[in-house]
C-alpha positions as CSV (number, residue, x, y, z in Angstrom):
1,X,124.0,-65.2,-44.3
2,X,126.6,-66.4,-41.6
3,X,128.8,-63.2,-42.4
4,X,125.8,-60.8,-41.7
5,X,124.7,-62.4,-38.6
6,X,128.1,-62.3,-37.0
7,X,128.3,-58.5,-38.3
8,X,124.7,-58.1,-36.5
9,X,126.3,-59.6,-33.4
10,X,129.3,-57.8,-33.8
11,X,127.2,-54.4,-33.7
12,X,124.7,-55.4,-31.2
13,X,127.7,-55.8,-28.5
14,X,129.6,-53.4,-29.4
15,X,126.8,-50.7,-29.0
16,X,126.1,-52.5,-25.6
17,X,129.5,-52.2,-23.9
18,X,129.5,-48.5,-24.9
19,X,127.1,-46.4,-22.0
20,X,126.4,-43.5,-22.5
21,X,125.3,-41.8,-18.5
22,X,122.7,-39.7,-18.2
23,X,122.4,-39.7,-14.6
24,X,120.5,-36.5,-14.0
25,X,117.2,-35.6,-15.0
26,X,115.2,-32.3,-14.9
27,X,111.7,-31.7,-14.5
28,X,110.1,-27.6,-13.5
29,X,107.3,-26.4,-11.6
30,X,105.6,-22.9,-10.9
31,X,104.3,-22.5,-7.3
32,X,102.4,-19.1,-7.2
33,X,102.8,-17.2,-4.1
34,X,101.0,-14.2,-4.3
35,X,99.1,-12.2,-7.3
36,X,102.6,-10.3,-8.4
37,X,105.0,-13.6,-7.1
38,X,106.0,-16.9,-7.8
39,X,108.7,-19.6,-7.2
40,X,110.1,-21.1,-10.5
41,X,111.2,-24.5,-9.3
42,X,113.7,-26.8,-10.8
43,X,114.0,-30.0,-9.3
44,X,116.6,-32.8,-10.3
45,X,116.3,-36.6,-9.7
46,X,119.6,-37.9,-9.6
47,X,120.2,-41.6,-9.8
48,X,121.9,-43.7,-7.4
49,X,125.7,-43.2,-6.6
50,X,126.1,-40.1,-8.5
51,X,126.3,-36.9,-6.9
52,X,125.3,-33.2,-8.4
53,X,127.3,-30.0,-7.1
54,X,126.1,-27.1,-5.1
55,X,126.1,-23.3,-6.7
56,X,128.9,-22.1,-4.2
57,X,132.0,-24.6,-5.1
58,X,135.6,-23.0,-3.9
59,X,137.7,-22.4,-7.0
60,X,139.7,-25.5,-8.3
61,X,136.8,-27.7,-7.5
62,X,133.9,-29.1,-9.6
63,X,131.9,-27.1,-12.1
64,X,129.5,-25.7,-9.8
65,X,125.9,-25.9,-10.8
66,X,124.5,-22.7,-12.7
67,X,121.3,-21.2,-13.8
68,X,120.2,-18.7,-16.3
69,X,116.6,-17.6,-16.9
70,X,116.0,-15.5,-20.3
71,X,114.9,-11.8,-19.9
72,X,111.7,-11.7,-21.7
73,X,110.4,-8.2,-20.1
74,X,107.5,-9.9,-18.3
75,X,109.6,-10.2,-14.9
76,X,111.8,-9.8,-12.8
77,X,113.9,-12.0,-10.7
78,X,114.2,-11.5,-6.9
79,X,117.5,-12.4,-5.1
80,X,119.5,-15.2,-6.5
81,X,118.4,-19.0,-6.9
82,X,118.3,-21.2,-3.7
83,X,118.6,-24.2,-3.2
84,X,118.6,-27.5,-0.2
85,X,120.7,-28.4,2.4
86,X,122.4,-31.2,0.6
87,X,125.6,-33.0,2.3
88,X,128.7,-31.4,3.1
89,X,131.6,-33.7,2.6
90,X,135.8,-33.1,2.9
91,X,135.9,-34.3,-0.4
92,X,139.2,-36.9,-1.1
93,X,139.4,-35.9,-5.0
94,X,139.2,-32.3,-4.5
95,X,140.7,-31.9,-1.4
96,X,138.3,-29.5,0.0
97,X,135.0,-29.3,1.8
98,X,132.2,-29.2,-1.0
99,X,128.8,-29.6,-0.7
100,X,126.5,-31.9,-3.0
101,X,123.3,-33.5,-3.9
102,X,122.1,-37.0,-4.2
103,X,118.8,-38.9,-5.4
104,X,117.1,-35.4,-5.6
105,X,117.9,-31.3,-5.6
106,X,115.5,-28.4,-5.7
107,X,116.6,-24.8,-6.7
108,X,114.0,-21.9,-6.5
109,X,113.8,-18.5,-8.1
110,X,111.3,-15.8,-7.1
111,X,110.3,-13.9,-9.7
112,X,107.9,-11.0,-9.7
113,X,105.3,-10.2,-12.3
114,X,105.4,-7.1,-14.7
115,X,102.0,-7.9,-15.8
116,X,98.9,-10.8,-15.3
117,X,99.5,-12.5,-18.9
118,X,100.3,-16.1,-18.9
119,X,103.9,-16.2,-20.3
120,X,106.4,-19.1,-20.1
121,X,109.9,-18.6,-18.5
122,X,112.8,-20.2,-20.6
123,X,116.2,-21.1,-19.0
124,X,119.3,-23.6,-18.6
125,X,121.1,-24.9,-16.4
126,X,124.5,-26.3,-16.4
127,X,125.9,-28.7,-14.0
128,X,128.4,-31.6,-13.0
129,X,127.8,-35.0,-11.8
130,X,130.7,-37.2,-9.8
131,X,130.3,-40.7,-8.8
132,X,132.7,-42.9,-6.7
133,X,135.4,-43.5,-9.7
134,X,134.1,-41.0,-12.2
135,X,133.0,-37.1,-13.0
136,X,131.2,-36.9,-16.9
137,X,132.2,-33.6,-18.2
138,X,129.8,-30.8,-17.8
139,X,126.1,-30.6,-19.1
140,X,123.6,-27.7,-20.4
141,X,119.7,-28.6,-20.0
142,X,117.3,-26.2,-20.8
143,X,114.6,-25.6,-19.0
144,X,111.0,-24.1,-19.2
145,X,108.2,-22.6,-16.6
146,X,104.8,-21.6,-17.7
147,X,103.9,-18.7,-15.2
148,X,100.2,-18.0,-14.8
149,X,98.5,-21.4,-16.2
């Protein structure tokens, strides 16, 4: 019985030292702006002291942030995604002026409707978060907007 509780502790703190980070998570709205447009809105909440990249990153930097919204015939997409003003920083690891977001970014794509049915919009979105003393390799959400309900 002694061998199996000390195997039990053994597990319980092993599992503990090892973190996994999941610093970033994802959430979608719709925002309808007239009868033939709306905004698809992807909004990230980013937890403290980590940072999430911009979609225009000079080369040799970070993974910039990227998304890509499945052509499913219902609309079409107008311009590229946008996003906040962030904060632009001479970053020290990358030596070179990047801009970033912290504790919350919001990207927006205007779409335009090929028809008045209720469809849903699928997606992903792949990204890169730094902190202080560490980056976690890059990440692929997907993501989904229900147009029209």
């Amino acid at each position: 019985m002694k061998k199996i509780l000390a195997l039990l502790v053994l597990c319980i703190s092993f599992n503990a030292s090892a973190q996994i980070f999941d610093p970033v998570k994802w959430s979608t709205s719709v925002v309808k702006i007239s009868d033939t447009e709306y905004d698809l809105i992807a909004t990230a909440t980013i937890e403290e002291h980590w940072h999430l990249y911009s979609q225009d990153v000079p080369e040799n930097g970070p993974r910039p942030t990227k998304f890509v919204f499945e052509n499913n015939g219902q609309y079409l997409k107008k311009g590229n995604t946008k996003e906040g003003a962030g904060h632009e920083v001479d970053d020290p690891i990358f030596e070179m002026r990047i801009k970033y977001f912290d504790n919350q970014a919001n990207f927006k794509q205007r779409i335009r409707l090929k028809s008045k049915e209720s469809f849903t919009v699928k997606g992903t979105v792949e990204f890169m978060v730094c902190n202080d003393t560490q980056c976690l390799p890059p990440k692929e959400v997907d993501l989904e907007f229900k147009v029209g309900e």
